[in-house]
N, C-alpha and C positions, 0 to 999 in steps of 0.2 A: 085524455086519450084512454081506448078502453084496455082493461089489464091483460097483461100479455101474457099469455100458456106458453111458455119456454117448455115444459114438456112433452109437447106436441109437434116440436123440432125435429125433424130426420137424423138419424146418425150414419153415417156413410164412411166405407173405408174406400181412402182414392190414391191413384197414383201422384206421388209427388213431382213427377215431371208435369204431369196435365195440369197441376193447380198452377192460376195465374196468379201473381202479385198485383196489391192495389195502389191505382194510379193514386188514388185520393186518400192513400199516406198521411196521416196528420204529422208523422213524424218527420214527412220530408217538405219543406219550407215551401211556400206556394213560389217562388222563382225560382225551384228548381225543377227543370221539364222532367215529368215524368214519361215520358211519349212510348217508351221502348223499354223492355224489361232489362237492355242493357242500362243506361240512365237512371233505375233506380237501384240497380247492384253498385253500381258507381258511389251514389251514396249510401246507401244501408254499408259497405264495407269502409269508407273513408270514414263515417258518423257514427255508426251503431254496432262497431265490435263485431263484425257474421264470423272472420277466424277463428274468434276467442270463442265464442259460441259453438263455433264447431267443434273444437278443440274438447269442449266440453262432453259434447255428445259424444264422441268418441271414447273419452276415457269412462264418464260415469254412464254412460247409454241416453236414450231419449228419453225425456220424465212426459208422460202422458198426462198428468194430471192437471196443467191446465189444459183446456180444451181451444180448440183452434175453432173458428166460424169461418164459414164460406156463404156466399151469397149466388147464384146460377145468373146470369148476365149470357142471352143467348144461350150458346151451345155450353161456355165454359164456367167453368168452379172458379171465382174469386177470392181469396184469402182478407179479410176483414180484420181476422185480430190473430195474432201467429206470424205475420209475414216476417220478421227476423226470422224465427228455427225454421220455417218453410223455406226459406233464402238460403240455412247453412246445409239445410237436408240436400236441396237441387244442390249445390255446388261440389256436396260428397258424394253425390250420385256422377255427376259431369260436371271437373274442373275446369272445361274450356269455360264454363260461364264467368268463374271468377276473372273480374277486373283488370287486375295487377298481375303480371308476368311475375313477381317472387311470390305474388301468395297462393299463384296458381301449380306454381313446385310445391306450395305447402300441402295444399288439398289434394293433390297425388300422394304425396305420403300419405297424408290423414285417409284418404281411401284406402290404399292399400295396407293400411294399419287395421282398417275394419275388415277388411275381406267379405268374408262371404256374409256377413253382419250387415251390408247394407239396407239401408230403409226404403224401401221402395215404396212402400203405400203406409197412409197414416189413418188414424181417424177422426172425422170432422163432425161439426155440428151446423147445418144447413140452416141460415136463416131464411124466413119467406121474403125478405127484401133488405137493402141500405137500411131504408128509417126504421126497420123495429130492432137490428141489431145496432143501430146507434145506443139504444139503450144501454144496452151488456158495454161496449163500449166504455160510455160516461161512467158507469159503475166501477170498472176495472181502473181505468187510469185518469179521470178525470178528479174523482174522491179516493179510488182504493189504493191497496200496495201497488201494483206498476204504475204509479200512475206517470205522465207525459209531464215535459217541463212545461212553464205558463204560455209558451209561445205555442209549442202545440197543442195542447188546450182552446190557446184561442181561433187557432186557424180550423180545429175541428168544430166549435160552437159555431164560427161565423161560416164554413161553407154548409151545415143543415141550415142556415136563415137561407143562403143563396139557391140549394140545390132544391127547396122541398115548399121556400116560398112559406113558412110559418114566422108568424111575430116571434118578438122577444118574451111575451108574455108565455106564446102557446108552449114554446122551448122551452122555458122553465117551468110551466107546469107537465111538462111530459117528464121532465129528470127530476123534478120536487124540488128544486132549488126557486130562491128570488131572482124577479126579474132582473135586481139590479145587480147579480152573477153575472148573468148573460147577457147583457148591456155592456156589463166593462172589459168583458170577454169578446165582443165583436166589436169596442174599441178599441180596444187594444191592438187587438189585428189590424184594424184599417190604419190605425196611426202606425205601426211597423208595415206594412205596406205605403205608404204614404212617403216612408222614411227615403226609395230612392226617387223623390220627386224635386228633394232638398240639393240637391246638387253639391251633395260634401264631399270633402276629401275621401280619397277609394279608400283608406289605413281607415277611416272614420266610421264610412261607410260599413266596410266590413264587420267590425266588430258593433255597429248597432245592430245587425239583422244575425250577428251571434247569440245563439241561445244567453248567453253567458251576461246579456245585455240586463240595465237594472230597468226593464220594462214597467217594473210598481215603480218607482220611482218617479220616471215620465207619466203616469198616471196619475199618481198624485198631483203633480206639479197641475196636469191639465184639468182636472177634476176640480180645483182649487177652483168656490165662488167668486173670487178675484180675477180669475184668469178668463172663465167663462163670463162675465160681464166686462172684461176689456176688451176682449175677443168678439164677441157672441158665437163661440165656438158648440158646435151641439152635433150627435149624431142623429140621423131623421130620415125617415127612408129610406136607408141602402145608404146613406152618403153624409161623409165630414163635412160640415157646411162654417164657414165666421160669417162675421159680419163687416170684419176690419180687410183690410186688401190682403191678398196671398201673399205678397213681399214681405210684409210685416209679421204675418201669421207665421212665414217659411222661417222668417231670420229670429225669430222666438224660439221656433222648434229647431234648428240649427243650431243654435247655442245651448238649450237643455243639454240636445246628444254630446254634446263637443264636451261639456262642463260632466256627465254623467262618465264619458268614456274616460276623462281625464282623470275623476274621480276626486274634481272637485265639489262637488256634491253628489250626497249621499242621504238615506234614509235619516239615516242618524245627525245629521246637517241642519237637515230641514225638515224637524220634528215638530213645529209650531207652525200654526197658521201665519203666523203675523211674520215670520223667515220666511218661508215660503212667498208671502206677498211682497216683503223686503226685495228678495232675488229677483223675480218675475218685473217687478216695478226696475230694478234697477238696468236690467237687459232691455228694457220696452223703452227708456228714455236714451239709449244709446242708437234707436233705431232715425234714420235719417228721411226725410223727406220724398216719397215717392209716387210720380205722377200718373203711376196706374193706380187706380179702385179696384179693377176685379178681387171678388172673393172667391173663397177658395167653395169648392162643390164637386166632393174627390170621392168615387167609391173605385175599389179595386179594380181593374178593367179585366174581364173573363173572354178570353178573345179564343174561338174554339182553333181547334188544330186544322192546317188545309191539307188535303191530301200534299203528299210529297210532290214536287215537279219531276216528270220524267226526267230531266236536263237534270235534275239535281242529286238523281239517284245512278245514272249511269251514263255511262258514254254512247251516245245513239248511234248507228254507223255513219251518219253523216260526219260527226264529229271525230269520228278516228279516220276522216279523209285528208281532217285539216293540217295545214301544212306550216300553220304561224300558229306562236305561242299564245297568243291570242286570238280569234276570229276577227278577220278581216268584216265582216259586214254589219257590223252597226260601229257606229262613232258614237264615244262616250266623252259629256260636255259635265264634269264632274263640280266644277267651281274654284278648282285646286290648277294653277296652270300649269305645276311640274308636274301634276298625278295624271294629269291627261295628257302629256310629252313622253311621260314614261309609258303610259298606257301604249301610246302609237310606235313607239320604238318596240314595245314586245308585240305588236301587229304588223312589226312589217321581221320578226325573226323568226330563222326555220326553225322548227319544233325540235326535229331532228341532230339540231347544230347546237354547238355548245352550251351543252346540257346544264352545266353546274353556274353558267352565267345567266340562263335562263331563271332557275330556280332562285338566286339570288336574286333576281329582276322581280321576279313574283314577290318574293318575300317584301322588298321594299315596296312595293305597288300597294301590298297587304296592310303595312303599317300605315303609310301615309293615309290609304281609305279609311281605314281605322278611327285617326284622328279627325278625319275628315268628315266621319259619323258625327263623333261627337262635338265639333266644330258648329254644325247647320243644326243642331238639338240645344247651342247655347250653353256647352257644357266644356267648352274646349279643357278649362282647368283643370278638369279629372284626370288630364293626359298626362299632368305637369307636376314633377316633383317640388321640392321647396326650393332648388334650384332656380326653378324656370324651364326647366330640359324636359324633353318628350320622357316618360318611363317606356319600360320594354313592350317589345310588343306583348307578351304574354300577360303580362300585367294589365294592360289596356284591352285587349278581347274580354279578358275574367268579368273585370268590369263590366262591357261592354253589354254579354249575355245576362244581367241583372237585370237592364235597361230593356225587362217586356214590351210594352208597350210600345217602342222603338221599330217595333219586327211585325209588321200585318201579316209574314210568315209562320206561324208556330212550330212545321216541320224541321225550315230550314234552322231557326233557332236554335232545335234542336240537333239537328250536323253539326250546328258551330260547337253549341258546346262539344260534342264529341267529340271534333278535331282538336280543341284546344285541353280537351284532359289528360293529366300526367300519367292516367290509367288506361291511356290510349294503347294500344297494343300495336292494331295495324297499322301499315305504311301509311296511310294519308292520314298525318296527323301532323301538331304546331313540332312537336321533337323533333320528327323527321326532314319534316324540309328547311327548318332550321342546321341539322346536321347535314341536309344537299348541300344546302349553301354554304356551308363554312369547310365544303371538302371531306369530310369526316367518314361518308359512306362512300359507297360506290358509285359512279354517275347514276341520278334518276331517271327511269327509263319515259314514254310519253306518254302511259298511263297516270302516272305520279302527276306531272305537270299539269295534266290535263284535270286533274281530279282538284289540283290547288286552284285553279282558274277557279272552277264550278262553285270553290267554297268563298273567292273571293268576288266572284260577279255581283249576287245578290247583293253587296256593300257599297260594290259601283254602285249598281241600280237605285240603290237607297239613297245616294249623294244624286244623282243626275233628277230623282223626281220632287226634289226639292226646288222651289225658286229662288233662286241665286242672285 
C-alpha cells in the first residue's frame, strides 16, 4: 500500500454535539446492536467507564494531546478513535443522553460543576476515509499504549477482511505485521462468534463472549496439529470449515469452553504438545455416535439493518381505535396450544377493562413466546435452569437478543434489546410492565399495553412462520 502523508490531514475544530459516534466500535462486541447512538451509550457507560471519565475531565480539564480522528460519511463527522471522551464531552453537554436515571443526576452535577467551562467544540483530525485511518488505529491499540483487549483486536482485523474485501496477506502487509497475526486474529473472531451456535448454558455462554474469556487458550487448543488433522478444521474464504460432522466438531468445542470457564484447564495446564493431544484425544473418544455428516461451514452472518416497520415504531391511528388487547384480525397458530388460548383470550378483552389483568396477560403471553423461540430453534435448554424450571423472563430475552441470526429483523432486534435494558428509562420497558403486573405502579394506561403487544407480536410471528 502506498505510504500515507498523515500530514496532509485537515484539522478542524467541531461542535461536539454534531460529531456522530461509530457504529463499528471495535470495542463494542459484534452482537451488540449498535443501531442508535442510544445502544451504544448503553454500552460505552456499562463497559468503558464514560462517568469516570467525565469525572475526569471535570476536575483535571480535557488533555488534547491525543488527537481524536473523524472520518465525513455523507453530511456528518464520525468519531473513529476518541469516541469514549467524545461520549463523556456530549453527555456534559446534554445529560438527558446518559443511560442510567443515577448517572444522569450525576452529569447534572458534573455540568453544573463546570459551568461556564463547558466544551463545546473540540479539535479533530479528518481522515480521507475508514481504510487509511485503520492504520493510526492498528498503531494505537492494536501494538501501542491503549491498545484494545484480544477480542477487540480481533473483531477489528476481521471486519477490514469483511468490509474492504482484502486478503490476510494484503492486511498484514498494510500494518507490517505476519500473515499469521492476522489469520489468528480473524480466527479467533469467527470461533467467538461461532461460540453462540454451541447451544451452552446462558452462565456459560455469557462469560465466553466476556472479554475476560482465555480466548489464547481455545486457540491453542484448535491450532494444535492434532486437532486440525482429527477435525480437518481450517479457515478458507470467509469461513470455519471441518471435515468431521458439526455435532462432533460442536461438542469438542462445547467442552474446551465449559473446561476453560471452569478453569480446568489453563495455559499453564496444557503447556506441552503431547497434554494438549492427551485432553483433546480424551474429550473426542467420549463423543457418541451421530447419524448426521453435515460439516460445519460457518462464517459470521452480516445481516444489514431493515428499515423500522411503521407498526413497530408507533401507534398508527388505526390502532388507537382498537378496542381488544390484542387485534382481532389475524389468528395466530403459534405451535404452543396454551400460547395460542391465551393469545385468543386477550382478542376477545377490552383494552380499556382491567388494565393491570391485561398487562399481566401480556407479560405471560411474553414469556411463553419467549420460550417458544427458543423451543422451534432447538434450543429449548437455554430456558432451563439445573432444576429443569423455566428461568425468568428477563434472563431468557438477555439471551434471547445474542441469538442474531434468529431475527431477519435487525431494527426490531434492536427495540428488544432496548426494552429489555436495566438502563431503560422510559415507560415501555421489561421493569415497567413487570411492575404493571405485579400492582406496583399506577394502572397502565392503553398506550403502555399497546406499545407491549408491538414488542411482543414480532416473536408471535417468529413462532407461527416456522413449520410446526
Amino acid at each position: 500500500m502506498e505510504r500515507i502523508n498523515y500530514s496532509s490531514w485537515n484539522r478542524l475544530s467541531l461542535s461536539v454535539s454534531n460529531l456522530k459516534l461509530d457504529k463499528e466500535n471495535p470495542r463494542i462486541p459484534a452482537y451488540i446492536s449498535t443501531r442508535t447512538t442510544e445502544e451504544i451509550f448503553s454500552y460505552l457507560f456499562e463497559y468503558e467507564k464514560i462517568d469516570r471519565l467525565a469525572e475526569k475531565i471535570v476536575e483535571k480539564g480535557f488533555i488534547s494531546h491525543d488527537p481524536i480522528y473523524v472520518i465525513k460519511e455523507k453530511k456528518s463527522y464520525v468519531v473513529v478513535e476518541g469516541n469514549r471522551r467524545v461520549s463523556a464531552l456530549k453527555c456534559l453537554l446534554d445529560p438527558a443522553l446518559v443511560p442510567s436515571l443515577s448517572k444522569k443526576r450525576k452529569f447534572e452535577k458534573l455540568k453544573n460543576k463546570l459551568g461556564q467551562d463547558l466544551i463545546e467544540k473540540i479539535d479533530v483530525i479528518v481522515a480521507p476515509s475508514r481504510i487509511e485511518v485503520q492504520n493510526v488505529l492498528f498503531e494505537l491499540h492494536a501494538e501501542g499504549k491503549l491498545q484494545w483487549n484480544r477480542q477487540q483486536k480481533n473483531q477489528f482485523i476481521a471486519s477490514i477482511g469483511v468490509n474492504s474485501n482484502e486478503s490476510i496477506e494484503e492486511i498484514a502487509a498494510r500494518f507490517n505485521v505476519k500473515p499469521s497475526e492476522i489469520q489468528d486474529a480473524v480466527q479467533e473472531y469467527y470461533l467467538e462468534r461461532y461460540f453462540t451456535e454451541l447451544k451452552l448454558p446462558t452462565d456459560i455462554e455469557e462469560k465466553a463472549l466476556n472479554v475476560n474469556f482465555g480466548i489464547s487458550i481455545m486457540s491453542r487448543l484448535v491450532n494444535c496439529s492434532f486437532f486440525k488433522s482429527l477435525t480437518g478444521f481450517k479457515l478458507e474464504k470467509g469461513k470455519l470449515q471441518t471435515a468431521i460432522s458439526k455435532y462432533k466438531f460442536d461438542y469438542l468445542l462445547r467442552n474446551f469452553i465449559i473446561d476453560i470457564v471452569n478453569k480446568e484447564i489453563d495455559s499453564r495446564k496444557l503447556n506441552k504438545t503431547v497434554d494438549i493431544e492427551k485432553y483433546i484425544q480424551r474429550i473426542y473418544e467420549k463423543i457418541s455416535d451421530e447419524e448426521s455428516d453435515e460439516t460445519v461451514d460457518f462464517s459470521p452472518k452480516i445481516i444489514k439493518s431493515q428499515s423500522v416497520n411503521a407498526k413497530s415504531q408507533s401507534v398508527s391511528k388505526s390502532k388507537k381505535t382498537v378496542k381488544f388487547l390484542i387485534p382481532r384480525e389475524k389468528q395466530y397458530q403459534t405451535g404452543l396450544h396454551k400460547l395460542d388460548l391465551l393469545i385468543e383470550e386477550a382478542q376477545s378483552m377490552l383494552l380499556d377493562v382491567h388494565k393491570t389483568a391485561s398487562a399481566l396477560l401480556l407479560r405471560t403471553i411474553l414469556e411463553l413466546t419467549t420460550v417458544r423461540v427458543f423451543d422451534i430453534n432447538n434450543s429449548k435448554k437455554l430456558c432451563l435452569n439445573d432444576n429443569g424450571r423455566i428461568k425468568n423472563l428477563s434472563n431468557n430475552l438477555s439471551t434471547l437478543t445474542k441469538k442474531r441470526e434468529w431475527f431477519q429483523n435487525q431494527a426490531y432486534l434492536s427495540d428488544l434489546v432496548r426494552f429489555i435494558s436495566s438502563n431503560n428509562s422510559d415507560w415501555n420497558s421489561l421493569d415497567s410492565l413487570n411492575r404493571y403486573a405485579h400492582g406496583e405502579y399506577t394502572l397502565p394506561d392503553k398506550n403502555v399495553l399497546q406499545a407491549v403487544w408491538l414488542i411482543t407480536e414480532p416473536l408471535i410471528e417468529m413462532c407461527c412462520s416456522k413449520d410446526i
